[in-house]
N, C-alpha and C positions, 0 to 999 in steps of 0.2 A: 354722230351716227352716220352721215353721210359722209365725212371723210374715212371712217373703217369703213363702208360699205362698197366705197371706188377706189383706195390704196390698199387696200387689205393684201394682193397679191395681184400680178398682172394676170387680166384677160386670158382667160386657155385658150381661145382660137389665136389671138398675137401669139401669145408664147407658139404653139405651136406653129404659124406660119415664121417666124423667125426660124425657129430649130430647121426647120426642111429649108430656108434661103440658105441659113450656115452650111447644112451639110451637103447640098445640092450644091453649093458653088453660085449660086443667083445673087446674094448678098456682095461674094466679091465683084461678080458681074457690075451691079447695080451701081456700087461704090466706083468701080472705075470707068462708068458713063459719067455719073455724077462728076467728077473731079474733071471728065475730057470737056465735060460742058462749061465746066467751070474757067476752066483753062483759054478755053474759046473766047469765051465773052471778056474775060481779064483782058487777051489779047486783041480784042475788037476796041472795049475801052481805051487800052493805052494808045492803039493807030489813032483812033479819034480825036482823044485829050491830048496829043501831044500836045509840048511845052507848055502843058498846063502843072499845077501842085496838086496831081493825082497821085495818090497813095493807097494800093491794097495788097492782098498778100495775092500771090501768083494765082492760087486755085481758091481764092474767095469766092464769095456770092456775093461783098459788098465791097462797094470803096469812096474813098473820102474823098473829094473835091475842096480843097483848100481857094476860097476867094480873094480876088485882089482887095484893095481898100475901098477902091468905088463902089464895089457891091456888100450888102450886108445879109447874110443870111435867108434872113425871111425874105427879102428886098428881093432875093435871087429865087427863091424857091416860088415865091408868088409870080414872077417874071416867069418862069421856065413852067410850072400850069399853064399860065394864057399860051403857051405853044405845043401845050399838050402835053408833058414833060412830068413827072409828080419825081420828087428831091425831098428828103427830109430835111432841115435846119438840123447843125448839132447839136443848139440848145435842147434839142427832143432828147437826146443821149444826156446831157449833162446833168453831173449831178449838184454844182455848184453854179455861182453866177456866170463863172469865166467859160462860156460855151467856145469855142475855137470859131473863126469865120470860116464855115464852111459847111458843106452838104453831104448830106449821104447818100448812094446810090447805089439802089438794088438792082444790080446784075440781073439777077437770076429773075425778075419779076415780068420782062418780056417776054410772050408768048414764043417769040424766034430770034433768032441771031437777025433777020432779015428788020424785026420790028425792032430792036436794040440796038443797031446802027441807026434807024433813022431818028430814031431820043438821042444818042450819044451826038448827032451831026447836031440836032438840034439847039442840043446842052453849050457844046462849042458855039455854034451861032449866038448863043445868047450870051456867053461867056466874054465874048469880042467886044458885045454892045456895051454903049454906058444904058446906064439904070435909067 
């Protein structure tokens, strides 16, 4: 009952504010803030990580941090907390034993470009260190 009673059809006030962003032009607006933000912070990323085994797509909101062998995942992720730093392990994404060594990192989760330079400097700093 409660699943027919909240998918039965979407919301009329959503529906209705989607239809006015579509036809208003705001939706395209919106989306291509979205994607310049995106863009930014990929690009703040990559200055930071360099020569690191960073991998994401251009206009993500997330990217992968590939670990050397001295570090292990959680080893890494627990390390980069204590500096304030929050990383997911990939074992969190996996669906089998074989997690990849390495971290996830949500772009998009910094309140500014100004606070996501100072995690990305961080990330490198700790990235340097042995464990």
């Amino acid at each position: 009952g409660v699943l027919r009673a909240t998918q039965l059809m979407p919301s009329p006030l959503l529906a209705a504010v989607a239809a006015r962003w579509i036809s208003d032009g705001s939706l395209n607006r919106i989306t291509a803030a979205l994607r310049d933000e995106a863009a930014a912070r990929q690009s703040l990323a990559a200055r930071h990580l360099t020569g690191t085994a960073f991998r994401a797509h251009p206009l993500g909101h997330h990217a992968w941090l590939a670990l050397p062998a001295r570090w292990t995942a959680d080893g890494f992720a627990a390390a980069a907390a204590r500096d304030g730093v929050a990383v997911v392990p990939a074992s969190a994404f996996a669906t089998g034993a074989d997690a990849p060594n390495a971290v996830r990192l949500a772009l998009g989760a910094a309140v500014d470009r100004t606070a996501l330079a100072s995690g990305l400097r961080r990330l490198a700093a700790r990235l340097a260190a042995s464990p």
